[in-house]
C-alpha positions in Angstrom: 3.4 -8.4 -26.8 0.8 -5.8 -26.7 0.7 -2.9 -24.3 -2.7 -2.9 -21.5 -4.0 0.0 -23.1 -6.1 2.5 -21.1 -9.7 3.6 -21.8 -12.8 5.5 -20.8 -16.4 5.2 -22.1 -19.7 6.7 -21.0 -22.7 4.3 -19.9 -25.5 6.2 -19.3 -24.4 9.1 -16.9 -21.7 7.0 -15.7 -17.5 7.2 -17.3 -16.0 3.8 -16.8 -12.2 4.3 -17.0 -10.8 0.6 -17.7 -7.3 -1.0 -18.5 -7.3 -3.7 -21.2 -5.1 -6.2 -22.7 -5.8 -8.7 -26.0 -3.8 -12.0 -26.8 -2.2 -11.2 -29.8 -2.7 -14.2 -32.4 -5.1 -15.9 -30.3 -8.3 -17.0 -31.8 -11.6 -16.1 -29.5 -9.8 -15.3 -26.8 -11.2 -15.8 -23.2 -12.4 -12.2 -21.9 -11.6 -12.0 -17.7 -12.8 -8.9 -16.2 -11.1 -8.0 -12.9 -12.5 -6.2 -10.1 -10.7 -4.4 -7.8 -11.7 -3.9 -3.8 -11.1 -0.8 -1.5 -9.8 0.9 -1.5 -7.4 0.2 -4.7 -7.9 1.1 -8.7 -7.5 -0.9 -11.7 -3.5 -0.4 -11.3 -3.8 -3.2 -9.0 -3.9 -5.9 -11.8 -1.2 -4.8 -13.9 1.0 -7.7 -13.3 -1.3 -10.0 -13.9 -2.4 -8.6 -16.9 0.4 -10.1 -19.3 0.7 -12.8 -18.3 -2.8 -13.6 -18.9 -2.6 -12.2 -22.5 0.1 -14.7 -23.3 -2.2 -17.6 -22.5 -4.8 -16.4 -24.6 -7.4 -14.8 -21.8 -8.6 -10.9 -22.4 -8.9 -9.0 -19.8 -10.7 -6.0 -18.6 -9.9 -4.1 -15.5 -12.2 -0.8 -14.6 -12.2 1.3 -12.0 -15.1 1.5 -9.9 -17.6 4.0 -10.1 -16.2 6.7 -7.7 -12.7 5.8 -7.6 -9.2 6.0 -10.0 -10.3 7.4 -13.1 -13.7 6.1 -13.4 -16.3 8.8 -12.2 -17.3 9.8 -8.7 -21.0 11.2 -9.0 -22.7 12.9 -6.1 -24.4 10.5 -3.7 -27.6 11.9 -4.8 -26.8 11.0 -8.3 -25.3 7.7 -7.5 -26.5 5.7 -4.2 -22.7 3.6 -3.8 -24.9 0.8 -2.3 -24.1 -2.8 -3.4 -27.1 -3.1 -5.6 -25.8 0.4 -7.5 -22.6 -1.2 -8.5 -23.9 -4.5 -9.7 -26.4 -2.4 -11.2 -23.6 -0.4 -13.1 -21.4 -2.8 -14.0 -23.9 -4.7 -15.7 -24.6 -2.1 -18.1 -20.8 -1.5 -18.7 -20.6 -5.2 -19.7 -23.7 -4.5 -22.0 -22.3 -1.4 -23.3 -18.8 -3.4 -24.0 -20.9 -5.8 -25.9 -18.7 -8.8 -23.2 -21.8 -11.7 -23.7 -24.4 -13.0 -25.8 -28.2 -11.3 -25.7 -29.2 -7.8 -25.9 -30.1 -4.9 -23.6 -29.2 -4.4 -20.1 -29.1 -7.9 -18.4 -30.2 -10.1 -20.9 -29.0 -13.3 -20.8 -26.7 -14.7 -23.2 -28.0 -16.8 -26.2 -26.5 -19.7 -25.6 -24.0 -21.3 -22.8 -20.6 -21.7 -24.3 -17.5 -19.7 -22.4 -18.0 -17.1 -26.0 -20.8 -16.0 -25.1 -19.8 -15.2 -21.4 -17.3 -13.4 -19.1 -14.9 -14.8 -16.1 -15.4 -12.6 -13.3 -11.4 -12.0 -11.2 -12.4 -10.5 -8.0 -10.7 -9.2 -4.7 -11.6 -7.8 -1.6 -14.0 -5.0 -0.2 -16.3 -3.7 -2.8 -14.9 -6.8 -5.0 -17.5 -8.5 -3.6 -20.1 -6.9 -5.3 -18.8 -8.9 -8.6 -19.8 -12.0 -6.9 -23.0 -10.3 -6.5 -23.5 -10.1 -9.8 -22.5 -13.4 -10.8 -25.2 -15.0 -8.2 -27.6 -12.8 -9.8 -26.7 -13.5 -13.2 -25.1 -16.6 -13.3 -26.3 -17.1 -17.2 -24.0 -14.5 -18.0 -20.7 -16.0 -16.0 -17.9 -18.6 -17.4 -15.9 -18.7 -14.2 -15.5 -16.9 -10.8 -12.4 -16.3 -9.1 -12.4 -15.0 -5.8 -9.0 -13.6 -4.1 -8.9 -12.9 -0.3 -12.5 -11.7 -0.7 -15.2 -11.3 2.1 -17.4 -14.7 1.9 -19.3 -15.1 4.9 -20.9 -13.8 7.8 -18.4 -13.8 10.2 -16.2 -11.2 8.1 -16.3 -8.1 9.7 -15.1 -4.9 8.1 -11.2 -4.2 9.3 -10.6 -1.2 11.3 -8.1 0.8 8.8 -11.5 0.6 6.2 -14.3 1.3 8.9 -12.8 4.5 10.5 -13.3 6.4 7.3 -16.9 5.7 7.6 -17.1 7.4 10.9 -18.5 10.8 11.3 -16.3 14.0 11.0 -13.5 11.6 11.1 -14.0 9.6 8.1 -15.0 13.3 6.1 -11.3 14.2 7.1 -9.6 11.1 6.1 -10.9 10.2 2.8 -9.6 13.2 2.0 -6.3 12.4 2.7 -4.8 10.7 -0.2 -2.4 8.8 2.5 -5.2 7.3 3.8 -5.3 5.5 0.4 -1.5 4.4 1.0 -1.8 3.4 4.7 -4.7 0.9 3.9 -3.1 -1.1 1.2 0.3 -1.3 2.5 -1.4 -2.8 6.5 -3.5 -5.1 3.9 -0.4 -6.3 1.7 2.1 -5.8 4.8 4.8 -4.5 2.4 5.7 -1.5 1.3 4.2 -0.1 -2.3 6.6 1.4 -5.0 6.5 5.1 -5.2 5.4 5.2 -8.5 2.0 3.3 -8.2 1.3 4.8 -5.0 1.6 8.5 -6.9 -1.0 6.8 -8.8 -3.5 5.9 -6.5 -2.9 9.3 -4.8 -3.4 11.1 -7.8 -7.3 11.4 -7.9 -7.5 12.6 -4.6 -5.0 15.6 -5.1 -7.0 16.9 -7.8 -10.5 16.7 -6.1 -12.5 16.3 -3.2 -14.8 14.2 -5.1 -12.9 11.2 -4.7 -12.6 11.7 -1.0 -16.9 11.8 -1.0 -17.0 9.3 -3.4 -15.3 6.5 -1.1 -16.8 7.9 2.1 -19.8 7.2 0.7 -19.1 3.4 -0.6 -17.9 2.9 3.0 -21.3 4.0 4.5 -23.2 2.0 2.3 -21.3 -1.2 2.2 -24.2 -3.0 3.4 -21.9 -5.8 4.5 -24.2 -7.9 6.7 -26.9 -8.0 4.1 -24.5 -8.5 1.3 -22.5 -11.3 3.1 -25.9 -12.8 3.6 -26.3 -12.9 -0.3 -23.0 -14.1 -1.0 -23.4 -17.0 1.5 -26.4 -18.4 0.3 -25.9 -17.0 -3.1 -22.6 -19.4 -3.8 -24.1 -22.2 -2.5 -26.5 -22.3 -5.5 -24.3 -21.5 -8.0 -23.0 -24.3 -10.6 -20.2 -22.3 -12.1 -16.5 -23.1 -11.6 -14.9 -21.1 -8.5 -11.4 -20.9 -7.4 -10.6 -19.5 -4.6 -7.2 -18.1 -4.5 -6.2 -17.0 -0.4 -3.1 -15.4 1.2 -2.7 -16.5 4.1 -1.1 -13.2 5.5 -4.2 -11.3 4.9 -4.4 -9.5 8.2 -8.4 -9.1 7.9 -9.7 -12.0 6.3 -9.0 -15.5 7.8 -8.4 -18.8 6.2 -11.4 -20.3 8.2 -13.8 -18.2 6.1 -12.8 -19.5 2.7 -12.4 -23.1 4.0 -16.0 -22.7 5.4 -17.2 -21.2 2.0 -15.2 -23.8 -0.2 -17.4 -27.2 1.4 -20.6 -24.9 0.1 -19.5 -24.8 -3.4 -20.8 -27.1 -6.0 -17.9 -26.7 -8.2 -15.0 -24.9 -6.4 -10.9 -25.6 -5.6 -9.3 -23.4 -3.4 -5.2 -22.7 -3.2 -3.4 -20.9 -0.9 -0.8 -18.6 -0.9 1.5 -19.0 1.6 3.2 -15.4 1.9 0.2 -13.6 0.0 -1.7 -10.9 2.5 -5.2 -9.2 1.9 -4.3 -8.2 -2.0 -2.4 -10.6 -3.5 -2.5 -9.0 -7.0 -0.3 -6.6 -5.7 2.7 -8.6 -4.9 2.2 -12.5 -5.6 0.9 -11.8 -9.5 3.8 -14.6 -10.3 2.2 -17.5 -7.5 -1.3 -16.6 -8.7 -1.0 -17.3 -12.5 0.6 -21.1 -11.6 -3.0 -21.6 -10.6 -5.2 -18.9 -12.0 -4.1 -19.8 -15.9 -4.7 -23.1 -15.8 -8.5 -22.7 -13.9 -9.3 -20.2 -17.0 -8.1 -22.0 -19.6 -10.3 -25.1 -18.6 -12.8 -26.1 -20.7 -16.5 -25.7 -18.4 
């Protein structure tokens, strides 16, 4: 079995850092690319990784622009609205050559699953990849959605929105426990040591980071972006799963039961135990379900 190997290339102004992980002696492998929410890294799909590899799906796993590894450009630079990171993660997939076409957005050359990409997203900021996929649904296999934001009545949770605040929020994003006390009240379990070191890390070496997701926070644009999403999946003839804990502590059921009776093509399955980032924890229950949905022939 290979190893998920770690990476960094430059787009533009922009370094992507991203975790990948090939089938080995698969044929034209499936390529899944897995987006992390807030206020997390790539780390946060490394159980999920193998798995997936044994079944013949590649995946890709970056960090954000402005958090883990990835870089964190000054707000003047980089605006951290929702239209910036679709904008940006388009040209990585470009740049990573992931569909058919050429040039930044172009859509692919024909419709088989080849020639496009499976989108794996979660939470907060995650929801910018379904985003993208309503904007360029030519370009998109299948859509996942985990314990995501999906309609209007999804508010931002407290432990997120008080980093926003004024003078407040400037002195907690620069706390790298900040980091640790959102994920564990989203999973409701305590993280191992070892990948919380990790997502501490950045934030010990730099106040970038600390500006970086400040400024994602104030520029969520969640009511305008909810809005898109609503509407947005409603049109779109792709697959969707929707995979939901039910522990999630910030997103309830009722939103991706409302969503689901939208969807031209979508399935949802719940997770019993799962919380807000079931990646994290419940890897094992989500590959019963997410392999399977992958693997499908569209």
């Amino acid at each position: 079995m290979a190893k998920i190997t770690k990476t960094s290339i430059t787009v533009g102004s922009l370094e992507w850092f991203y975790r990948e992980l090939s089938p080995v002696g698969w044929e034209n492998p499936q390529t899944a690319i897995l987006l992390h929410g807030l206020p997390a890294q790539s780390l946060t799909w490394t159980g999920l990784m193998p798995p997936l590899a044994e079944n013949g799906i590649r995946t890709i796993a970056p960090d954000w622009i402005g958090f883990g590894n990835s870089s964190k450009p000054d707000k003047g630079d980089f605006a951290y609205t929702p239209d910036a990171f679709v904008a940006a993660l388009g040209e990585l997939i470009d740049s990573l050559s992931l569909v058919g076409g050429s040039g930044a957005f172009a859509p692919a050359i024909a419709s088989p699953a080849e020639n496009r990409v499976s989108l794996v997203v979660q939470g907060f900021l995650g929801s910018v990849g379904i985003q993208y996929a309503i904007r360029y649904p030519e370009r998109i296999d299948k859509l996942v959605i985990l314990n995501t934001p999906l309609t209007t009545a999804a508010k931002l949770p407290w432990t997120i929105k008080q980093l926003g605040f004024p003078v407040a929020g400037e002195m907690l994003t620069q706390d790298p426990l900040s980091v640790e006390r959102t994920l564990e009240a989203g999973c409701k379990c305590v993280i191992e040591d070892k990948y919380l070191e990790v997502y501490r890390k950045p934030y010990l070496k730099s106040s970038a980071p600390g500006r970086s997701h400040l400024a994602t926070i104030r520029n969520l644009r969640l009511a305008e972006s909810l809005s898109e999403i609503s509407t947005g999946l409603a049109k779109l003839d792709i697959p969707i799963q929707i995979l939901w804990g039910l522990n999630d502590p910030w997103l309830d059921l009722a939103q991706a039961e409302a969503c689901l009776k939208s969807l031209k093509q979508g399935e949802l399955i719940t997770l019993p135990t799962a919380a807000h980032y079931p990646q994290e924890h419940w890897y094992a229950e989500i590959k019963e379900s997410l392999i399977p949905f992958l693997r499908r022939q569209s």
